[in-house]
C-alpha positions in Angstrom: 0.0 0.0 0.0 1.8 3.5 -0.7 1.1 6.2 1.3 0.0 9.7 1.1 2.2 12.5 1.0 2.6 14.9 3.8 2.4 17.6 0.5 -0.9 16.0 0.2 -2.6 16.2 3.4 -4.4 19.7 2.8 -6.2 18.5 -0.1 -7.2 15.4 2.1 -8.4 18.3 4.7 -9.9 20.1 2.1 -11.6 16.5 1.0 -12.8 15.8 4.4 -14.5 19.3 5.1 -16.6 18.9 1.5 -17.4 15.6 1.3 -21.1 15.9 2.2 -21.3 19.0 0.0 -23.5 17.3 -3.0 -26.2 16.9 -0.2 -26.6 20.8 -1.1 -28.8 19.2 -3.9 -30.7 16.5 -1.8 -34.3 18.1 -0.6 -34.5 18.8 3.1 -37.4 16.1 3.4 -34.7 13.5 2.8 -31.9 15.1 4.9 -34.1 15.3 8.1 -36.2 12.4 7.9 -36.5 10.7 11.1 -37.4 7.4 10.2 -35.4 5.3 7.5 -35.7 6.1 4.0 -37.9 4.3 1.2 -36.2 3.3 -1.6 -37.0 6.2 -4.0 -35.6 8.2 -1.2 -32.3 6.5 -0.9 -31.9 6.8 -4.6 -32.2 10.0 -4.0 -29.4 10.8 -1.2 -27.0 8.4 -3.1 -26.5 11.2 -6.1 -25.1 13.5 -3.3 -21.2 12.2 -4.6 -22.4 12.9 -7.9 -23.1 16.3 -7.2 -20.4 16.9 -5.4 -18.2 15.8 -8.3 -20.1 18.3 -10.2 -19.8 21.2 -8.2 -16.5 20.9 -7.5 -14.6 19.6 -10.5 -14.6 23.1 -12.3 -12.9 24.2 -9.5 -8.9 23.8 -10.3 -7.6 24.0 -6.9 -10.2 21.6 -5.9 -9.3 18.7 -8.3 -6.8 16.9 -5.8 -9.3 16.9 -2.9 -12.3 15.5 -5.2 -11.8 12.3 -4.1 -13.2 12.0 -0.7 -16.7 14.0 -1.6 -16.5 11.5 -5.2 -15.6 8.1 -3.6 -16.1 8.1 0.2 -19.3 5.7 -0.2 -17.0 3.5 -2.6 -17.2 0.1 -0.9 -13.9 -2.4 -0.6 -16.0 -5.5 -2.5 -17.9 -3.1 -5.5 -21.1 -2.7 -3.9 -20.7 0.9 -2.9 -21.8 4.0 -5.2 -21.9 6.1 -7.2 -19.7 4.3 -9.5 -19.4 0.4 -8.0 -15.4 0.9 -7.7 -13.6 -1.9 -5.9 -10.6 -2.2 -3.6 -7.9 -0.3 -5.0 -9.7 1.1 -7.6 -10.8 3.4 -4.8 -8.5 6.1 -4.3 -6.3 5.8 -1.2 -7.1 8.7 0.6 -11.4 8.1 0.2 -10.7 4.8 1.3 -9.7 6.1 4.8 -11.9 8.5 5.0 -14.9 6.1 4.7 -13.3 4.5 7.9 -13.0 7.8 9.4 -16.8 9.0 8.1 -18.6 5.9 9.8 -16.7 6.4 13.3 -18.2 10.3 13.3 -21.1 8.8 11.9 -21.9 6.8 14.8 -20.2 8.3 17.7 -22.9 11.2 17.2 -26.2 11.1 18.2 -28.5 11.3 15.0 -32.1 12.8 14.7 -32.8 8.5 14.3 -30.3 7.0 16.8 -28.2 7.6 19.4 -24.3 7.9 19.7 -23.0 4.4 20.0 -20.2 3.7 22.4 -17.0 3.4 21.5 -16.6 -0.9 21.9 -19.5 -1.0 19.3 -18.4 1.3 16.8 -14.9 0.0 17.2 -16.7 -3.9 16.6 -19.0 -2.5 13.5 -15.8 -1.4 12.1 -13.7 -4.9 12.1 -17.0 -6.2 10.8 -17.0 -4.6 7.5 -12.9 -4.9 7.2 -13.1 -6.6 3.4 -16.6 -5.9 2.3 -17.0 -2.1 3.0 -13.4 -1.3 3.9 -10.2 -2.0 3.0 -8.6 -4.9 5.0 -5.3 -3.0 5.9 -6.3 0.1 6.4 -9.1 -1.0 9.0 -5.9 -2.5 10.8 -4.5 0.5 10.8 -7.2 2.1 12.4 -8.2 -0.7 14.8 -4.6 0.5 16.6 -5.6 3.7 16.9 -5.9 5.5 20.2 -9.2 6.8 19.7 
């Protein structure tokens, strides 16, 4: 696995801070919905990469930190979206912020759920090590002091 560059890391920051920016184009009805979402619905809140992609790609600076808003619900085995890419075919630095993305995900309390504890999370985690993420970098963050 090769690494990121330190040179890199503020388009990874910059990555990380819009990555939920395409929801800009998901109606509010979908956003705040307590309850889960129907399938129209999650068709729906699955284009926000998409539009991401599309709002920033025009934006030259932007192109090296496109990633993480494009790919972070990329899935290690192919089933994730909006394109089906697998393992590597992910870029590096969207495959750990997926990792990083669920743990804020679920150590916050949601308008559906509360915050999970830490032992959980950590547990969901290791379970998708393979199918959602990738294998080695879930190691990686399993030895985390989080």
């Amino acid at each position: 696995m090769t690494g990121l560059e330190t040179s890199s890391m503020v388009h990874v920051r910059r990555g990380a801070l819009l990555h939920d920016i395409g929801k800009i184009g998901i109606p509010d009805y979908i956003l705040h919905k307590p309850e889960p979402l129907s399938g129209k619905e999650w068709e729906i809140m699955k284009m926000h990469p998409v539009y991401a992609y599309e709002m920033l790609s025009p934006i030259s600076f932007l192109n090296q930190a496109i990633n993480i808003p494009y790919c972070h619900h990329e899935k290690w085995d192919g089933s994730g979206y909006p394109r089906g890419l697998k393992g590597e075919q992910i870029p590096l630095d969207a495959r750990l912020f997926s990792i990083v993305d669920i743990w804020d995900a679920l150590s916050s309390d949601r308008p559906y759920r509360a915050a999970w504890p830490k032992d959980k999370i950590l547990a969901h985690i290791q379970s998708l090590s393979g199918s959602h993420f990738d294998p080695g970098l879930t190691k990686l963050f399993m030895k985390m002091d989080l």
